[in-house]
C-alpha positions as CSV (number, residue, x, y, z in Angstrom):
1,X,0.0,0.0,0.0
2,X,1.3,3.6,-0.8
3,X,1.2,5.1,2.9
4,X,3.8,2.4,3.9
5,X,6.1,3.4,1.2
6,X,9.4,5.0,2.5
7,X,8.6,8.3,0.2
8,X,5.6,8.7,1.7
9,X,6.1,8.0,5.5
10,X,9.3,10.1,5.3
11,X,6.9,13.1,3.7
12,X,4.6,12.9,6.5
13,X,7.6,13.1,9.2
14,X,9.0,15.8,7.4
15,X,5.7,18.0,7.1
16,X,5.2,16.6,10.5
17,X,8.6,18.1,11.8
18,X,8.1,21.5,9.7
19,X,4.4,22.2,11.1
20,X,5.7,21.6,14.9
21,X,9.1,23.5,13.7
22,X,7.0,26.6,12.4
23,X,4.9,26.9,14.9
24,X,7.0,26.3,17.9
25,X,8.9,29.4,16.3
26,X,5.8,32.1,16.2
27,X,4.9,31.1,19.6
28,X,8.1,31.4,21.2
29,X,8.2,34.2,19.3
30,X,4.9,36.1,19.9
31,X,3.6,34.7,23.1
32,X,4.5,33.2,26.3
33,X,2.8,30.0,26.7
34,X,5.8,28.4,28.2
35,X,3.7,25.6,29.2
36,X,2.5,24.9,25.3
37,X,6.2,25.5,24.2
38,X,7.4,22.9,26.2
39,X,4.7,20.9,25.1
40,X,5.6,21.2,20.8
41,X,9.5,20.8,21.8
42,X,8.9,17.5,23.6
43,X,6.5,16.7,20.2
44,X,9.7,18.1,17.8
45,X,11.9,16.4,19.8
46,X,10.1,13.0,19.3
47,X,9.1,13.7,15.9
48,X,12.9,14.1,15.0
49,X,13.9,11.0,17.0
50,X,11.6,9.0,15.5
51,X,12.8,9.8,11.9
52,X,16.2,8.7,13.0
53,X,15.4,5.4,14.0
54,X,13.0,5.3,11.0
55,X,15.9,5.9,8.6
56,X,18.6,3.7,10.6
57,X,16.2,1.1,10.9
58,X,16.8,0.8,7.2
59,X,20.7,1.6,7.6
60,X,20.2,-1.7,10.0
61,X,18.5,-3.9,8.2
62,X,21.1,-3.5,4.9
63,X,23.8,-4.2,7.4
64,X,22.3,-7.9,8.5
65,X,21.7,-8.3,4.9
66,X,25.5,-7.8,4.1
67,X,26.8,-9.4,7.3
68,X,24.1,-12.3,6.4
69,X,25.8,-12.4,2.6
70,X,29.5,-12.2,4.6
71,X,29.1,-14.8,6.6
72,X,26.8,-17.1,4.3
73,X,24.1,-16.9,6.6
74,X,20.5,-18.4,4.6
75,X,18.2,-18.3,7.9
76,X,17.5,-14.7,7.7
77,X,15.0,-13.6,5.8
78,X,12.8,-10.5,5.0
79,X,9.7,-12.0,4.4
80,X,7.6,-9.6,6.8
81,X,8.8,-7.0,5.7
82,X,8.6,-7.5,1.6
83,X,5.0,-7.6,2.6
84,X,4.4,-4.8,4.5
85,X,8.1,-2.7,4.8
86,X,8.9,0.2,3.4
87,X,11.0,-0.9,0.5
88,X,9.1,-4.0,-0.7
89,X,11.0,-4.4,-3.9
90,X,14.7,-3.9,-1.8
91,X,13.3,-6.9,0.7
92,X,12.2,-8.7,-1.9
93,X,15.8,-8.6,-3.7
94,X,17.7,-9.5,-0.1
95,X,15.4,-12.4,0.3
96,X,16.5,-13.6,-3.7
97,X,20.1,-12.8,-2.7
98,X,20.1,-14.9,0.2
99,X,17.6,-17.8,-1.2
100,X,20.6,-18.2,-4.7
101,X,23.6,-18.4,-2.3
102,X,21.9,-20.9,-0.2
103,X,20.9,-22.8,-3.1
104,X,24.4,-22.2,-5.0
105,X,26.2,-23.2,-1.3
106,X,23.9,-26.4,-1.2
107,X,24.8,-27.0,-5.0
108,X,28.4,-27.0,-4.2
109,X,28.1,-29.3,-1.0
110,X,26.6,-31.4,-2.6
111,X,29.3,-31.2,-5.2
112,X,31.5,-31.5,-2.9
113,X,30.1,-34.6,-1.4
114,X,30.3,-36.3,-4.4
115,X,33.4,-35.9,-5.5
116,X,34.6,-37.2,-1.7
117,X,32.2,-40.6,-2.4
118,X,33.9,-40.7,-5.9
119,X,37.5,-40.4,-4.4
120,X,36.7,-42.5,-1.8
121,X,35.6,-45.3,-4.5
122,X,38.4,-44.8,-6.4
123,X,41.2,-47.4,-6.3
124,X,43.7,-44.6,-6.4
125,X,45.3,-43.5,-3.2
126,X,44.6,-39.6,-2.8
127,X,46.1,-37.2,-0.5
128,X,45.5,-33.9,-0.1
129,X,47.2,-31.0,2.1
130,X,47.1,-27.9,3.3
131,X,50.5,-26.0,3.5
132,X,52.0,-23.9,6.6
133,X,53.9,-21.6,5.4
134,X,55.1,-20.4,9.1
135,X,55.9,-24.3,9.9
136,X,55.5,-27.0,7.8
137,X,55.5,-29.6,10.4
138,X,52.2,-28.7,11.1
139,X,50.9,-29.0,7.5
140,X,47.7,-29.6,7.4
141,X,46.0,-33.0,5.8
142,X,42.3,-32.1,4.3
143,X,41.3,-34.9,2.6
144,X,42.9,-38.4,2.7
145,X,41.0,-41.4,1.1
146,X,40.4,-44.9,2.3
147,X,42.7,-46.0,-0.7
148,X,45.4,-44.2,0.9
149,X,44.9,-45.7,3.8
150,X,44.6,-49.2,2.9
151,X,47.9,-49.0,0.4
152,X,49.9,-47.2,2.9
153,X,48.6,-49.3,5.5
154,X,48.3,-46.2,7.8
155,X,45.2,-44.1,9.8
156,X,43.8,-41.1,8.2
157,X,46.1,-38.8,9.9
158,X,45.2,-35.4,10.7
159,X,48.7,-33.4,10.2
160,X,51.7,-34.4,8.2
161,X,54.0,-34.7,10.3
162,X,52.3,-37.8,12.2
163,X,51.7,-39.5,8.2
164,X,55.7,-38.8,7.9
165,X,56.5,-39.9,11.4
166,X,54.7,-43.4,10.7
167,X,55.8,-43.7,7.4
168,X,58.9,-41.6,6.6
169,X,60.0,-43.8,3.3
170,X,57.1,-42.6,1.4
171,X,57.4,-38.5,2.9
172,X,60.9,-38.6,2.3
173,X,60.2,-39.5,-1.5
174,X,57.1,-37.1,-1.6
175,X,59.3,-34.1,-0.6
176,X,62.2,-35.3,-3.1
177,X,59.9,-35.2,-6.1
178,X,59.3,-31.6,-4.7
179,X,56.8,-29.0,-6.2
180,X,55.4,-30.7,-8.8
181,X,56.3,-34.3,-10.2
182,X,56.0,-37.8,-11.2
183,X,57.7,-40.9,-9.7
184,X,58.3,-44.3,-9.4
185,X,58.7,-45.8,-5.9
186,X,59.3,-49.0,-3.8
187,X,58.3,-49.1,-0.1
188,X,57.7,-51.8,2.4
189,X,54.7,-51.9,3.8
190,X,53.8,-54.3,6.8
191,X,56.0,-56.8,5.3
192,X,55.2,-56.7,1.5
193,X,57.0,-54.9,-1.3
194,X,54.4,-52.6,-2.8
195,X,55.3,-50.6,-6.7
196,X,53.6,-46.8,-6.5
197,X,53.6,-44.7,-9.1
198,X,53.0,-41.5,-7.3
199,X,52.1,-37.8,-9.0
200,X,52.4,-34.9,-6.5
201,X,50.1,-31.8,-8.1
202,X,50.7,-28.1,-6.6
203,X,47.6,-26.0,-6.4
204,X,46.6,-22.6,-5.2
205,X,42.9,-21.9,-4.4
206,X,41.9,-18.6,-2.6
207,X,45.2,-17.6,-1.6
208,X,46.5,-21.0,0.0
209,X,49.1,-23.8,-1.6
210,X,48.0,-26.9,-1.5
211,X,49.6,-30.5,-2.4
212,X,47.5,-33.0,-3.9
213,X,49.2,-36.2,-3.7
214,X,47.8,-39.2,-6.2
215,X,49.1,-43.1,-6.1
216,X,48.4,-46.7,-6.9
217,X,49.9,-49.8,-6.7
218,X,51.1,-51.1,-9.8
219,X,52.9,-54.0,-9.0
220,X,50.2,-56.3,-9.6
221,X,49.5,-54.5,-13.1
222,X,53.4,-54.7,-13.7
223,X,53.5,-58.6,-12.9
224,X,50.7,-58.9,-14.9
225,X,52.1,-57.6,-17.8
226,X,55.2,-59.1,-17.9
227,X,53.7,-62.2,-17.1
228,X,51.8,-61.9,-20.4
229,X,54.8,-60.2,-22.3
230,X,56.5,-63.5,-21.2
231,X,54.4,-65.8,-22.1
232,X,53.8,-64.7,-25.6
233,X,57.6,-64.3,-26.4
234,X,58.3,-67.7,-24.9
235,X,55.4,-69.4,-26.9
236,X,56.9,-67.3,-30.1
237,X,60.5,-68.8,-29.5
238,X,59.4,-72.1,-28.2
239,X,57.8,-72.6,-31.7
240,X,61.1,-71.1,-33.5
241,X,63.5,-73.2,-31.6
242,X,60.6,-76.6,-32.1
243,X,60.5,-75.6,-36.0
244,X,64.5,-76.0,-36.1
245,X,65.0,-78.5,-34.0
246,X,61.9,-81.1,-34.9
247,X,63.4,-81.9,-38.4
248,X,66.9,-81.7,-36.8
249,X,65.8,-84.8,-34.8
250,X,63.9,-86.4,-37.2
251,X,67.6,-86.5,-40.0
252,X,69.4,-86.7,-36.8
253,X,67.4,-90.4,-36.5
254,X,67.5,-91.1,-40.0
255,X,71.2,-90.2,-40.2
256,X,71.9,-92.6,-37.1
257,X,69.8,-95.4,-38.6
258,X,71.7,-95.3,-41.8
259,X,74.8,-95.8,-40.5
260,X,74.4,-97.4,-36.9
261,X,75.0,-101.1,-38.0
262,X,77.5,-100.1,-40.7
263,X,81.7,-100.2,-41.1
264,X,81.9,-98.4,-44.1
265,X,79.7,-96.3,-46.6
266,X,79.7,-96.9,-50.0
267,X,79.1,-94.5,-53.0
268,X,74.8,-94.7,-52.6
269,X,74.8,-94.5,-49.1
270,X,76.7,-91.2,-49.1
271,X,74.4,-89.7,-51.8
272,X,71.2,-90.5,-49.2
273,X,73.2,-88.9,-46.2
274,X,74.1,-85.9,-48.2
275,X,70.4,-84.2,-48.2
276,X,70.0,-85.0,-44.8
277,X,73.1,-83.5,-43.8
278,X,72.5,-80.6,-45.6
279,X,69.0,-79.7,-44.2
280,X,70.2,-80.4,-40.9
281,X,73.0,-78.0,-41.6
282,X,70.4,-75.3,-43.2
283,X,68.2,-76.0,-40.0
284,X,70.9,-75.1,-37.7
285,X,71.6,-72.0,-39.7
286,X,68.4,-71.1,-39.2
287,X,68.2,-71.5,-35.7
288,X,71.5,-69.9,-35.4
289,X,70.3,-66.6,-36.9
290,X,67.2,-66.5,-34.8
291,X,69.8,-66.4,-32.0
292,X,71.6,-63.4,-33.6
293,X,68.2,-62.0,-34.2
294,X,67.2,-62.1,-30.7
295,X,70.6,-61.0,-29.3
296,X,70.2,-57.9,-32.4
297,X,66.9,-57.1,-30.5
298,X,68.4,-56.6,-26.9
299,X,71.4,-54.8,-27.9
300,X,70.7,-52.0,-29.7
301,X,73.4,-49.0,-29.5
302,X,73.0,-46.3,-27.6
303,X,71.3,-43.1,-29.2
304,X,74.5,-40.9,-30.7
305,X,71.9,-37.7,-30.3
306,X,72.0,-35.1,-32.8
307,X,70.0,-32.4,-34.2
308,X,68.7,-33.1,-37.7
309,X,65.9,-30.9,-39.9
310,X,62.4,-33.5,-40.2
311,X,63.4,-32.4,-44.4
312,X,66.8,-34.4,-44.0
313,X,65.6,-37.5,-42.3
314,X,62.5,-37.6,-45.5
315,X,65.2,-37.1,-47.9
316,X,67.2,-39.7,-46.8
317,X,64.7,-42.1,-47.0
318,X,63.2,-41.2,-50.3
319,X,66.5,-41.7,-51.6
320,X,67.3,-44.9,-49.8
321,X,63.5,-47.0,-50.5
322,X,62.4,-45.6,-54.1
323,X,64.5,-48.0,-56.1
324,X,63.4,-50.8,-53.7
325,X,59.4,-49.5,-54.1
326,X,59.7,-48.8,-57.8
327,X,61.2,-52.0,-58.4
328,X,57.4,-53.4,-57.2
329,X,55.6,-50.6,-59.4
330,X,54.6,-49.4,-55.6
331,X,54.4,-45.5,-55.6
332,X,56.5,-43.7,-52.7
333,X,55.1,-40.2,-52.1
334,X,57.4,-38.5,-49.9
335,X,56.3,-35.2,-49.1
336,X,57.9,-31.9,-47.0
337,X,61.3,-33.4,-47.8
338,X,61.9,-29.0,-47.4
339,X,60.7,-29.1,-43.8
340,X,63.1,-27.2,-41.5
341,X,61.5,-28.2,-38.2
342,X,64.3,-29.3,-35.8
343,X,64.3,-32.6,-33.8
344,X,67.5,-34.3,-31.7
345,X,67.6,-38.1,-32.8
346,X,70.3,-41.0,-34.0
347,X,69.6,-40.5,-37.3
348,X,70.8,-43.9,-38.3
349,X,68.7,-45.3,-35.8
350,X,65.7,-43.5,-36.8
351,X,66.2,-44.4,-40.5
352,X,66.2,-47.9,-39.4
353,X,63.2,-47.4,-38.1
354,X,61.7,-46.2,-41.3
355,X,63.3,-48.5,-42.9
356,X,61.5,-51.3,-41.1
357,X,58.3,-49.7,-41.5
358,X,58.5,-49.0,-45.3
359,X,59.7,-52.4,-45.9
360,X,56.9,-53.7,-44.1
361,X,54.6,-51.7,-46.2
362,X,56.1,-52.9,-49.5
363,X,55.0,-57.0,-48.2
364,X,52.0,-55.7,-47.5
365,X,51.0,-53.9,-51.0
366,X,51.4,-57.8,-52.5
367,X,48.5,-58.4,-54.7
368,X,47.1,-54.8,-53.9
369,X,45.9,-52.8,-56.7
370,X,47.1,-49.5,-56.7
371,X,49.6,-50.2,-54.3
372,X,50.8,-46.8,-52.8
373,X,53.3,-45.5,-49.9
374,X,53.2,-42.3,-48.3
375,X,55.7,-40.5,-45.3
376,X,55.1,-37.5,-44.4
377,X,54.9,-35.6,-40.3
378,X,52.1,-33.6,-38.3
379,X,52.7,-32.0,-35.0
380,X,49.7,-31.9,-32.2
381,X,50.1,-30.1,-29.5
382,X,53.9,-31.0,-28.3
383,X,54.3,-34.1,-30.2
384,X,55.8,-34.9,-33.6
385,X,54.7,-37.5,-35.8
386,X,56.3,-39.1,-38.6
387,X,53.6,-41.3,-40.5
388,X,54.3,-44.1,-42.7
389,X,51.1,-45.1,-44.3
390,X,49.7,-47.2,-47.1
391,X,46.8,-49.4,-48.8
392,X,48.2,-52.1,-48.0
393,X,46.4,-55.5,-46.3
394,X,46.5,-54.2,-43.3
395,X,46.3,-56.0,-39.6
396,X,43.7,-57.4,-38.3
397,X,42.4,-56.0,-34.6
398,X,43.3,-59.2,-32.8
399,X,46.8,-59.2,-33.9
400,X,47.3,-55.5,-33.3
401,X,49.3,-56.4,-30.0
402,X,50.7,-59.3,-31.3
403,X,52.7,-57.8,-34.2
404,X,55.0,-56.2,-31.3
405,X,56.2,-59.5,-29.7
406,X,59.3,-60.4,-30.7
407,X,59.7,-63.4,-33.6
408,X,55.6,-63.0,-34.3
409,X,54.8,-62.6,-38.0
410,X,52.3,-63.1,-40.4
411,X,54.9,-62.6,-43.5
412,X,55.7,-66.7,-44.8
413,X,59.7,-65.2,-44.8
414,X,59.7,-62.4,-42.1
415,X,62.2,-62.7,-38.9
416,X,59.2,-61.0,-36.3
417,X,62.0,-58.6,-35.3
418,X,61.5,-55.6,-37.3
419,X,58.7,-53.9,-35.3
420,X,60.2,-55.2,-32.3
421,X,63.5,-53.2,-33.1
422,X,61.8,-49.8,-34.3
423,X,59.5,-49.7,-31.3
424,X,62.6,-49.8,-29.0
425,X,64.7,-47.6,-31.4
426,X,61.3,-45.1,-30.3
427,X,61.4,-46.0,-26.2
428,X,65.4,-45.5,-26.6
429,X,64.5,-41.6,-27.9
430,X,61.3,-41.2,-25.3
431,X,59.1,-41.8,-28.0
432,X,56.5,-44.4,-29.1
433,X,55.1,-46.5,-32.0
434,X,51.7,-46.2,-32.7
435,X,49.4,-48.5,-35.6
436,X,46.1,-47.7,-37.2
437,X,44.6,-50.1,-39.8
438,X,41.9,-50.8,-41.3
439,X,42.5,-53.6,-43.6
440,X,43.3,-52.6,-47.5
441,X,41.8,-49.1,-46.8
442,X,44.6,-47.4,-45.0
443,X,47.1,-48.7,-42.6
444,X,49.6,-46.1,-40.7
445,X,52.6,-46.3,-38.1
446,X,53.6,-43.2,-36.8
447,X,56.7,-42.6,-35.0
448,X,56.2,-40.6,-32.2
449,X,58.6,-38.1,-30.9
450,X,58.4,-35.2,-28.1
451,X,58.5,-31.6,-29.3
452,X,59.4,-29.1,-27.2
């Protein structure tokens, strides 16, 4: 209603105040009616004390709504007064206000609370903690997971200096990997050797450092793996070794039947021992470079690291594989042979690798229409890629994995090494090997190198 407004009930104390003001003035002025003067002063005097608290009572109420906002407060409210105040519209608006940051404060609890559950779930140790600048012993732990706990084997402590006093292995490697870090590490933990790989994050939110702290136990994984790498390279060598030695011991029999019960050979019996002899000799050979193969594979050289231009190392191999392709009508497209982007390799390792990788592509173009080869480089983000790619038959998605075990091949003549040796050549530069195929459509290794 109008006559509640604040316009309004501040014009009615100000006319209020000037009619007691005005006339107060003649009558002090013109009569003596001391008893009527005292009267309108006690009535001006109230008049003008009840517009102060009128006004402050405003003044007030803003300051709980700004203390209220300060502190986060949602229980107050103006609902009273949005109704009937003076400033309906202004109560209304604090009452929004405080209504949205509840609601935006019970959004982020809840937030809040769900990432906790989901850390907690997680399999992956996580520890998180507040920094003291003035004394670090007394750095503060605010979050630490029941993963933590459980892998280091340890209560949720509530200050790091207790976690480091009951496990100083792991805090002394956590403060060696510093501000910022990835690492490695072995502890003991109530008698059992445990593998972490541990990733220690610095972060600053609202003017305070903290340290998030991330690990999990990959020993497991790791034993895993090599359990499978293992396996697959000894069922690859145990059927090398079984296809050498099988007809090796089969002539070895024939040889030792042929001459067990005999003094002397004569002219035929030397012409029947000779093939046998022979394959066993080819057989042995055979089995003999396998053996070279495999000892090629575990001692590669060292990297002789250089800087070469990405145009130099495409040269090089367009020079050294177009006879070889154009010998099998195959066209080699080697493109941005001009490129002068930078990169420190062994070039002569890294050729190899090519090497290996076009060769590969040729076998596979056998029979292809249109066979085709293309090497060329992309960079994404801080990584370098140098693509060898082609039409070829391609490799089948169960034998992606396979074709980097050592001795496995699907070529009728191929040694199994070559993919083998340029992956390495990559792990030995801190690089990868990477496949895409889809059969006689496009297959493409890339060579992956870091760019910095």
């Amino acid at each position: 209603m109008f006559y509640k407004r604040f316009t309004f009930q501040l014009l009615c104390r100000l006319v209020i105040i000037n009619v007691i003001g005005i006339l107060l003035y003649h009558l002090i002025k013109r009569t003596e009616l001391w008893f009527t003067i005292s009267g309108l002063s006690i009535l001006l005097i109230a008049a003008l004390t009840n517009l102060y608290y009128y006004i402050n009572q405003i003044r007030e109420d803003i300051k709980r709504f700004i203390l209220a906002v300060k502190t986060r407060d949602s229980t107050l409210n103006f609902r009273n007064k949005a109704s009937s105040g003076s400033f309906p519209e202004l109560y209304e608006s604090f009452n929004d206000i405080i209504q949205t940051q509840k609601n935006m404060q019970l959004e982020k609890d809840s937030m809040f609370q769900l990432i906790k559950t989901i850390l907690e779930q997680v399999p992956v140790g996580v520890i998180v903690v507040k920094d003291n600048e003035q004394d670090s012993k007394q750095a503060e732990i605010v979050f630490f997971n029941q993963a933590a706990t459980s892998l280091l084997g340890i209560p949720a402590y509530k200050y790091w200096h207790r976690l480091a006093q009951h496990s100083p292995a792991f805090a002394k490697e956590i403060e060696d990997i510093g501000k910022g870090g990835k690492r490695f590490m072995e502890l003991k933990i109530q008698d059992k050797q445990i593998q972490l790989s541990t990733e220690v994050i610095p972060l600053n939110l609202y003017l305070t450092d903290y340290t998030i702290i991330s690990f999990q136990n990959i020993k497991d994984e790791i034993e895993q793996k090599e359990s499978e790498a293992w396996n697959r390279l000894i069922g690859v060598i145990s059927h090398e070794i079984l296809n050498s030695i099988t007809p090796i011991s089969s002539l070895s029999d024939t040889v030792n039947s042929m001459i067990a019960d005999k003094q002397s050979l004569n002219h035929e019996d030397l012409e029947d021992l000779k093939p046998a002899i022979k394959t066993i000799k080819r057989r042995s050979e055979g089995l003999l470079d396998f053996v070279k193969d495999y000892r090629l594979i575990a001692e590669l050289p060292t990297p002789d690291l250089e800087y070469h231009t990405i145009g130099e190392i495409l040269q090089h191999i367009k020079v050294l594989m177009q006879p070889f392709a154009s010998g099998r009508n195959i066209i080699l497209k080697v493109e941005q042979t001009s490129s002068k982007i930078t990169i420190q390799i062994d070039l002569k390792l890294v050729e190899q690798a090519l090497i290996n990788l076009v060769t590969n592509s040729i076998y596979a173009l056998e029979g292809v229409a249109h066979p085709a080869i293309a090497i060329n480089y992309r960079m994404d983000q801080n990584k370098l890629y140098l693509e060898v790619s082609d039409n070829g038959k391609g490799i089948d998605t169960e034998l992606i994995e396979k074709i980097f075990v050592p001795f496995f091949t699907t070529r009728k003549n191929g040694s199994g090494i070559g993919l083998t040796i340029t992956r390495n050549i990559m792990k030995m530069h801190h690089g990868n090997l990477e496949v895409n195929s889809i059969p006689y459509e496009k297959t493409v290794f890339s060579l992956i190198f870091r760019y910095q």
